[in-house]
C-alpha positions, 0 to 999 in steps of 0.5 A: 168565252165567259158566259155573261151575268146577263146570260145567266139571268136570261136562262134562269128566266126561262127555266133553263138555269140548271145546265152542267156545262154552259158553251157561250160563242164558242169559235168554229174551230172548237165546235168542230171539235165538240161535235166530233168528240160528242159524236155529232158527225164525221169530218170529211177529206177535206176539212167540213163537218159531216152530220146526219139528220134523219129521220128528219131531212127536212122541215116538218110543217105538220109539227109548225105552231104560232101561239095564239094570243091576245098581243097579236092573234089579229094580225096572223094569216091563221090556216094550215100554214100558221097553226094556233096552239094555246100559251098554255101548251107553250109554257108547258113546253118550256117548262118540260124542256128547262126539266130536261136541259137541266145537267146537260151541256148547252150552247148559246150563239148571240148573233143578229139578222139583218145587214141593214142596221137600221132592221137589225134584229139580236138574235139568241140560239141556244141549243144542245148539239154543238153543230148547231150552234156552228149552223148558227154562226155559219148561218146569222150575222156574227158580232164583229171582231172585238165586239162585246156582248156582255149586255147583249139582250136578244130580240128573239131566242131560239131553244133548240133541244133536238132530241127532247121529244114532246108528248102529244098525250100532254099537249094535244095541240100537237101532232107528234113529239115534234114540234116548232112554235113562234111566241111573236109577242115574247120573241121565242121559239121553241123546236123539240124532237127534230135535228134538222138545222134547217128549223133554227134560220127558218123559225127567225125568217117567220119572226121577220116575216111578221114584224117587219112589214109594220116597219114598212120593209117587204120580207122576200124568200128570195135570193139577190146580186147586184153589179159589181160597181153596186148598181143593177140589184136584182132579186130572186124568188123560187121554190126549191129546184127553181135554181134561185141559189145557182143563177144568183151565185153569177162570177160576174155580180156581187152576191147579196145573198142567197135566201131571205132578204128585206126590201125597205126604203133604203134598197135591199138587204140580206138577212142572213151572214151565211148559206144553205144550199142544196147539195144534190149533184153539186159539181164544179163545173155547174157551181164552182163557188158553192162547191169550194165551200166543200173544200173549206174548215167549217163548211156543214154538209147534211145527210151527204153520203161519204166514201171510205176515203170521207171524200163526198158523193154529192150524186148519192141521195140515198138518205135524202135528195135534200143534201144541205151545206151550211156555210158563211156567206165570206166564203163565196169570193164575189160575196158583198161585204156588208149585205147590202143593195140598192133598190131593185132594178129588176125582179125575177120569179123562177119556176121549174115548169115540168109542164114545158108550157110556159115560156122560158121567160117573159115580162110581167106588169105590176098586176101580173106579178102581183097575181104570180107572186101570190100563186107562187108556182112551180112543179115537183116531178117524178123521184123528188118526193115519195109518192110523185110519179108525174109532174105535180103542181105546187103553188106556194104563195110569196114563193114561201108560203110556210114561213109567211105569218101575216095573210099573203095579200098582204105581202103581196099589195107591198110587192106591187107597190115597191115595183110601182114605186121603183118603177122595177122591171119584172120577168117570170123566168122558166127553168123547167122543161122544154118541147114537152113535158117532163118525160117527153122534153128535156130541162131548159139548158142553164147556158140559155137561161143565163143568157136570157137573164143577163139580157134582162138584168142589162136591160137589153130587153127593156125595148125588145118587141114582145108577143103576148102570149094566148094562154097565159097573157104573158110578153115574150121577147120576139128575140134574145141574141144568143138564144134560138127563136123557136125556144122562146114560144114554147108551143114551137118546141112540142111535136104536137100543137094540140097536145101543147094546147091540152096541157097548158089549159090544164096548167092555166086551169090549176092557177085559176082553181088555187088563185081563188082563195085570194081574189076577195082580197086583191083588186079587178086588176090583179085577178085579171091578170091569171091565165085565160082560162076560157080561151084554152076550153 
C-alpha cells in the first residue's frame, strides 16, 4: 500500500526519514514472503511462518524503562516493575536509532487496541523485520475492509528495531543493549537489542494500563468468554502455566479473547484482535482450536523445533519451554466477532499450586478477592526455569504485575468496586496439584477442572453449602456433581494430615510476608482476608 504523506511526516519527525525502502500495511501473505526471502524464518508443512528468537525467548524485564518526567511521574507505581530512565537517555535512544534505520528497509502497521469504540486507542508499529509487522496484524486490531488510513494519526507508536543494540557505556540507565522504554506523555515506545515479539503487544498493554484507569475502565491480564446467547461473561486472571488460555478456549462459550481486556461501564471488551499462546506440548486432543491454528497460512510459531519434513515437534523444548504461536483471534471458530461482552457474572483467579494445599476451587468475598488479586499467586516447579529445582512461589500482583504502571492498590480498589457494583460471583481456581506436592502428588485432571468451572459459571454452586477452610478462610463447595468429594478438601487427598498442615503454613506464611508491602494501602477488611497465619503455627 502507498505510504501516506501523513506517514512521511510521522518518520521525519522522529528521525526516522531516511529508510531505503518503506513497507506500509503490507498484506500477510506478502509478509510471509519477505520474511523468507529475508531469512526471517522457515515456513512449515503446513503453511505458519516458523521464526527464532533467541537469545531472547521471552520478555527482559531487567531491560523495561518508563520515562520519568514531569507530565506524569506522579502517578507511576515506581520500583523494580516501573524502572525510571531520564528524557535525555530516551531521546538519545531515538536518535541513535533514526542513525541506524537510515537506508534499511521498514515496515509500518497502523492498527488499533480495543474492541469497544469508545476505548479504542490508534496504534502505529514500525519495525524492521517483516515478521514482526505479521506479529503486529496477527496480534492488534486490523483496520476494517475498505477502511482508510491515509490520515491515521497514532495514539501510541512502536519502534521496533531488533537487531540495533544499545551502549550502556552512553546510557547508563541501562543494564545491557537491550532495552524497552514507555514515553506515557508522547505515546512512544522504543524496543532495542530483543527479537522476541512478545514485547511489541506487551509495551501497548503497559500504555492502556496506564490511561485507562483515568477513564474508569479496569485494565486485566486476563482471558474472557461468555455464553453463546452473549449472556454469562467471565473473566480469567492467571499466570503463565495457570491454563487462563485453554479453559477460556471452551467449544462450548464464545471466545473474547485470551490475554488483556478492559473492564468499563459497558461490560468487557478484548484489547487485542489476535492470540499468543503457549505452544509447549500443544496436542489436538488437549487444545484442538488453538492447535488448528498450526494448520493455517499466516500462524507465527516461535522457537519451535522443526522436523525434516518442517512438521512441529511441539513436545521438544530444546530452545526454550516458552514456544509461542501468534495468530488472529478469527481463527478460532467460536471467536466473538466484535470483542465484546456484557458485565462479568463470574470472575475467576487461576493458580498452579505446586504446593497441592490449596483446594481445587473455592469462593471468595469482595475482600478475599481483592487480597488475592493483589498477591497474585501461583508456583513455578522444577525444569520450567534455570535454577528451579522445587516448587517456588511466585506472587505477581494483578496477576500481571510487569506490565502494571500505576501502583497495584490502585487496580485493585476498581476490581472490588466492579464486583460490588456487578454483584459478580468470585472463585479461586487450583489447577496445580493434588494429594501432595509436586513430586508427590499429581496435577489436578483438566476434565475435573472443567466440570468445576462449569458448575460455577452455571451458577450451580451459588447455593451449594460450603465449608470454610482452616488455613486459608476459603468457602469450599461441600459438593460438585461430577467431582469426587475427597478432591475438594484437599488435605483429604495427602497420605499424612500433618505433613498437609506443614506445608500449607508454609504457603500461608509466603502470602503474609509478600502481602506486607501492600497493606498500608488497603483497608482492615482487605488485610483480613489472607491466610491465618497463627492457626497454622
Amino acid at each position: 500500500m502507498h505510504a501516506p504523506d501523513s506517514l512521511l511526516r510521522h518518520l521525519d519527525s522522529l528521525g526516522l526519514g531516511g529508510s531505503e525502502t518503506l513497507y506500509y500495511n503490507l498484506p500477510p501473505a506478502r509478509l510471509v514472503e519477505l520474511a523468507v526471502r529475508r531469512g526471517e524464518g522457515r515456513l512449515v508443512a503446513d503453511g505458519p511462518l516458523a521464526t527464532r528468537t533467541d537469545p531472547h525467548t521471552g520478555r527482559s524485564p531487567n531491560d523495561r524503562f518508563v520515562v520519568r518526567e514531569p507530565g506524569t511521574e506522579s502517578e507511576v507505581g515506581w520500583g523494580k516493575t516501573n524502572v525510571p530512565i531520564s528524557e535525555d537517555s530516551f531521546d538519545h535512544l531515538l536518535k541513535e536509532m533514526g542513525r541506524y534505520a537510515r537506508g534499511r528497509t521498514l515496515f509500518v502497521r497502523d492498527c488499533y487496541a480495543g474492541a469497544d469504540p469508545r476505548y479504542r486507542v490508534k496504534v502505529r508499529v514500525i519495525t524492521e523485520e517483516a515478521w514482526h509487522s505479521l506479529f503486529a496484524y496477527n496480534m492488534f486490531l486490523r483496520p476494517a475492509d475498505g477502511e482508510s488510513t491515509e490520515d491515521f494519526d497514532p495514539d501510541y507508536t512502536v519502534v521496533d528495531l531488533c537487531d540495533f543494540n544499545a551502549k550502556p557505556d552512553k546510557v547508563q540507565e541501562l543494564n545491557s543493549s537491550t532495552f524497552v522504554t514507555l514515553h506515557l506523555s508522547r505515546g512512544l515506545v522504543l524496543i532495542g537489542g530483543t527479537h522476541y515479539a512478545g514485547e511489541i503487544k506487551k509495551s501497548i498493554f503497559s500504555a492502556l494500563n496506564f490511561v485507562l484507569p483515568a477513564k474508569g475502565v479496569l485494565p486485566m491480564h486476563c482471558s474472557a468468554n461468555e455464553a453463546t446467547d452473549g449472556s454469562n461473561t467471565a473473566v480469567f486472571f492467571g499466570l503463565s502455566g495457570t491454563g487462563k488460555t485453554t479453559l477460556s478456549a471452551d467449544a462450548s462459550r464464545t471466545l473474547i479473547g485470551d490475554d488483556e481486556h478492559g473492564w468499563s461501564d459497558h461490560g468487557v471488551f478484548n484489547f487485542e484482535g489476535g492470540c499468543y499462546a503457549k505452544a509447549i506440548r500443544l496436542s489436538p486432543e488437549g487444545e484442538p482450536e488453538i492447535y488448528n491454528t498450526t494448520k493455517q497460512f499466516g500462524t507465527l510459531v516461535e522457537n519451535v523445533i522443526l522436523r525434516e519434513d518442517r512438521s512441529i515437534d511441539f513436545d521438544d523444548g530444546t530452545i526454550t519451554e516458552n514456544t509461542r504461536i501468534s495468530y488472529p483471534i478469527y481463527r478460532i471458530p467460536n471467536a466473538s466477532e466484535n470483542g465484546q461482552g456484557g458485565q462479568p457474572e463470574t470472575v475467576v483467579f487461576l493458580t498452579a499450586d505446586a504446593f497441592g494445599v490449596l483446594p481445587p476451587i473455592s469462593k471468595l468475598t469482595p475482600e478475599q478477592a481483592m487480597y488475592h488479586f493483589l498477591s497474585g499467586y501461583t508456583a513455578k516447579v522444577a525444569g520450567t526455569e534455570r535454577g528451579v529445582t522445587e516448587p517456588k512461589a511466585t506472587f505477581s500482583a494483578c496477576f500481571g504485575e510487569p506490565f502494571m504502571v500505576r501502583p497495584p492498590s490502585a487496580y485493585a480498589e476498581m476490581l472490588g468496586e466492579k464486583i460490588r457494583e456487578h454483584d459478580a460471583r468470585v472463585f479461586l481456581v487450583n489447577t496445580g496439584w493434588t494429594g501432595g506436592p509436586y513430586g508427590t502428588g499429581s496435577r489436578m485432571k483438566l476434565a475435573l477442572t472443567r466440570r468445576m468451572l462449569d458448575a460455577a459459571l452455571s451458577g450451580e454452586l451459588d447455593n451449594v453449602p460450603t465449608t470454610e477452610d482452616p488455613v486459608f478462610g476459603l468457602a469450599i463447595p461441600n459438593a460438585i456433581e461430577g467431582v469426587p468429594s475427597d478432591v475438594l478438601v484437599p488435605r483429604n487427598t495427602w497420605a499424612s494430615g500433618e505433613d498437609y498442615d506443614e506445608k500449607a503454613g508454609q504457603l500461608a506464611q509466603m502470602f503474609a510476608d509478600n502481602f506486607e508491602k501492600y497493606a498500608a494501602n488497603v483497608s482492615e477488611a482487605v488485610r483480613e482476608a489472607g491466610p491465618r497465619v497463627t492457626a497454622t503455627a
